[in-house]
ROTOR-814352 format. One record per residue: chain; x, y negated, z of N, C-alpha, C in turn. Coordinates in Angstrom, 1 decimal, always signed. Layout:
  fitor      nu      nv      nw     cau     cav     caw      cu      cv      cw
      A       X       Y       Z       X       Y       Z       X       Y       Z
...
//
This chain:
  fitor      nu      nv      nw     cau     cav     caw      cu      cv      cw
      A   -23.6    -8.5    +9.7   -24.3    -8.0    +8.5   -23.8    -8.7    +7.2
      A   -23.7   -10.0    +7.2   -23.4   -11.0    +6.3   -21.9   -10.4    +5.7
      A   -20.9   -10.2    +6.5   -19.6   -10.4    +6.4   -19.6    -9.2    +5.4
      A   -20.5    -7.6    +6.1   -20.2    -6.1    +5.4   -20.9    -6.4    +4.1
      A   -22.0    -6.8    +4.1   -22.1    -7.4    +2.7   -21.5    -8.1    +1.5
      A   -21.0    -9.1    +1.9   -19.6    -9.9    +1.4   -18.4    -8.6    +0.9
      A   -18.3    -8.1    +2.0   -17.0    -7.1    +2.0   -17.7    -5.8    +0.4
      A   -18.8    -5.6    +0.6   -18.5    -4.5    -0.3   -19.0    -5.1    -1.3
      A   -19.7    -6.1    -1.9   -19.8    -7.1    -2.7   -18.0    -7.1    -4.0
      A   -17.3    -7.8    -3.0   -15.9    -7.8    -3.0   -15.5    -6.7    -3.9
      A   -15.9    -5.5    -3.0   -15.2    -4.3    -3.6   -15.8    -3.7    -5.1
      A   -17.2    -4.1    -4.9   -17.9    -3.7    -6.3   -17.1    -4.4    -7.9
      A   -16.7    -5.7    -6.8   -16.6    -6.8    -8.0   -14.9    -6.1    -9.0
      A   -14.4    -5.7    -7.7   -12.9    -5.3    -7.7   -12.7    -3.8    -9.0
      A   -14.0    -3.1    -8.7   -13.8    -2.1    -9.4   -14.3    -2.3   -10.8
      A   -15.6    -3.2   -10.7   -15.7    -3.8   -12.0   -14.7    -4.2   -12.9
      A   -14.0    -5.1   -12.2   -12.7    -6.2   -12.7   -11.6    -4.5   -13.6
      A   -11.4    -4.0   -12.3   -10.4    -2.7   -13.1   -11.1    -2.0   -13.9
      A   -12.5    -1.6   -14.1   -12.8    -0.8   -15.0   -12.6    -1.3   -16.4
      A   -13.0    -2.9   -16.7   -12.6    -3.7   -17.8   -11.3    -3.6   -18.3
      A   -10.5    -3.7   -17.0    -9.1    -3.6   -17.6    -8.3    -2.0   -17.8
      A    -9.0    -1.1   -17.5    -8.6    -0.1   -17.6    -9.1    +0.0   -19.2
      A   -10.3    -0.4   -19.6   -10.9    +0.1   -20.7    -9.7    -1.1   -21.7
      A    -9.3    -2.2   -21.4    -8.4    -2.4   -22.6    -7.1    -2.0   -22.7
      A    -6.9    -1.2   -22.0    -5.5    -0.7   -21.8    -5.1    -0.3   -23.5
      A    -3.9    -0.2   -23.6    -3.5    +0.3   -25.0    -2.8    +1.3   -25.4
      A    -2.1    +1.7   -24.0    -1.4    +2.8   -23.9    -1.4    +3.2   -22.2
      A    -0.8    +4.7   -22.3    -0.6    +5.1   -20.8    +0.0    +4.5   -19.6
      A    +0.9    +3.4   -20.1    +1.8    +3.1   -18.9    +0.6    +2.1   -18.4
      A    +0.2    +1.3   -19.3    -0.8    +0.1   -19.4    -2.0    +0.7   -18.3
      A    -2.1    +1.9   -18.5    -3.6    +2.6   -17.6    -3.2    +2.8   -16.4
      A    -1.7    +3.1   -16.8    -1.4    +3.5   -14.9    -0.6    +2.5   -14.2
      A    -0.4    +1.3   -14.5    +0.0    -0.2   -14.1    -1.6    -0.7   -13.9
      A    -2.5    -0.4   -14.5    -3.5    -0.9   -13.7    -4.7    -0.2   -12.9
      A    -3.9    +1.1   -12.6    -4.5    +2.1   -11.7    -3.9    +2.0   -10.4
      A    -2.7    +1.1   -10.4    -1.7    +1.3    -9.2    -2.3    -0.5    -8.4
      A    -2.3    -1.3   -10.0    -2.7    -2.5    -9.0    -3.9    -2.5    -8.2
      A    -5.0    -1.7    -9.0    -6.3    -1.3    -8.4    -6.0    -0.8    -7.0
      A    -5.3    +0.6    -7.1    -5.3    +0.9    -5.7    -4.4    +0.2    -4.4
      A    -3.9    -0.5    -5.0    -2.8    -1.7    -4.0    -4.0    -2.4    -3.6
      A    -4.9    -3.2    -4.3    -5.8    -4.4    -4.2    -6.7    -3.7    -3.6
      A    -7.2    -2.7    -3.4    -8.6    -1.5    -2.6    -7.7    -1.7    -1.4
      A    -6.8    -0.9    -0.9    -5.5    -0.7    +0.1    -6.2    -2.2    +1.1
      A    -5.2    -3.2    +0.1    -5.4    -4.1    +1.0    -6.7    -5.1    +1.2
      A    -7.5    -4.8    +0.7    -9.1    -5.8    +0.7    -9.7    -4.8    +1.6
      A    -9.6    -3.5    +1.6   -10.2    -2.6    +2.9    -9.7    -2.7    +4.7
      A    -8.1    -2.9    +4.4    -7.6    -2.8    +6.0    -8.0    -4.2    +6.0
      A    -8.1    -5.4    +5.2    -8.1    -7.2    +6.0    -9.8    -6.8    +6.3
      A   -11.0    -6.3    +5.2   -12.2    -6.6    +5.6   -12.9    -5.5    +6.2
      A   -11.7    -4.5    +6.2   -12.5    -4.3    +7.4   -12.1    -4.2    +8.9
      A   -11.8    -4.9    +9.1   -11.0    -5.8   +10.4   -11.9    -6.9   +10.8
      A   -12.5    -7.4    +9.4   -13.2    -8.9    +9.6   -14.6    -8.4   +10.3
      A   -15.3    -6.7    +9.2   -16.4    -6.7    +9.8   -16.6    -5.7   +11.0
      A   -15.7    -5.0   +11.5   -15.8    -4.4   +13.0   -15.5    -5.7   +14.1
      A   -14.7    -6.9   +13.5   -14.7    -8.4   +14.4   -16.1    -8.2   +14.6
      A   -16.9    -8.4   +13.7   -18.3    -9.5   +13.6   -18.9    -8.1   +14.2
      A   -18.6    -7.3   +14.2   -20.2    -6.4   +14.9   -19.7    -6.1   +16.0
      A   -18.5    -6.3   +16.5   -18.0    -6.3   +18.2   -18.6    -8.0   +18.8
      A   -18.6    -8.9   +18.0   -19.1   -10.0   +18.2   -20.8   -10.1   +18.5
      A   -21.0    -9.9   +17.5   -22.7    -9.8   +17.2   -23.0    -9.0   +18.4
      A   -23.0    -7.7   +18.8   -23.2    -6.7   +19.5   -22.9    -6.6   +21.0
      A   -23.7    -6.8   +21.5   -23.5    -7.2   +23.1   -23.5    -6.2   +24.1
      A   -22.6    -5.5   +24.8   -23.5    -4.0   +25.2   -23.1    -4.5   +26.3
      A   -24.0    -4.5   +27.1   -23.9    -4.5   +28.9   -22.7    -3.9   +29.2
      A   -22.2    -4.1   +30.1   -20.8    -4.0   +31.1   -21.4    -3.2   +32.3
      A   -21.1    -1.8   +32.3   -21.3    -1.1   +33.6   -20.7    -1.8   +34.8
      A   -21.7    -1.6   +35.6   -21.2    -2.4   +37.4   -20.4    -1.3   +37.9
      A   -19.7    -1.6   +38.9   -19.2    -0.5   +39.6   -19.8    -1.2   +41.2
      A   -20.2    -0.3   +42.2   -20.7    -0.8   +42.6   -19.8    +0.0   +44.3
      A   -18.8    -0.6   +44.8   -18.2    +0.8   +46.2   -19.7    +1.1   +46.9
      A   -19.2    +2.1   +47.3   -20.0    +2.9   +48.4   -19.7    +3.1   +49.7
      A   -19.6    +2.9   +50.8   -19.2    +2.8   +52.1   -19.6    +4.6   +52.5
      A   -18.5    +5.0   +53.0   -18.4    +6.4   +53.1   -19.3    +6.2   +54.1
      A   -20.5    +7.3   +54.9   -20.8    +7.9   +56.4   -20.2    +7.4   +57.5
//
């Protein structure tokens, strides 16, 4: 729970960060050099964390292991 927390924490912080820099942009190339870094930086902070938090809830998450049990035919 901690880690998905962290993770979208992260992401909030990330869009924040671009919206500021989108808003000082000065011209169009300026907006779409920092629309492209945005979505490189989303890209990659989504495949690492969320890797980190399907680890931790395969971890966390314990599910019993079916038995198999033979059966001796008749």
């Amino acid at each position: 729970m901690k880690e998905a927390l962290e993770f979208n924490a992260s992401c909030l912080q990330d869009q924040a960060d671009y919206l500021k820099k989108l808003a000082e942009s000065t011209n169009p190339a300026d907006a779409v050099k920092c629309q492209l870094d945005f979505a490189q930086q989303c890209w990659s902070r989504s495949f690492g964390g969320a890797w980190r938090v399907f680890d931790s809830l395969r971890i966390n998450t314990s599910s019993p292991r079916p038995t198999w049990q033979a059966h001796d035919s008749p």
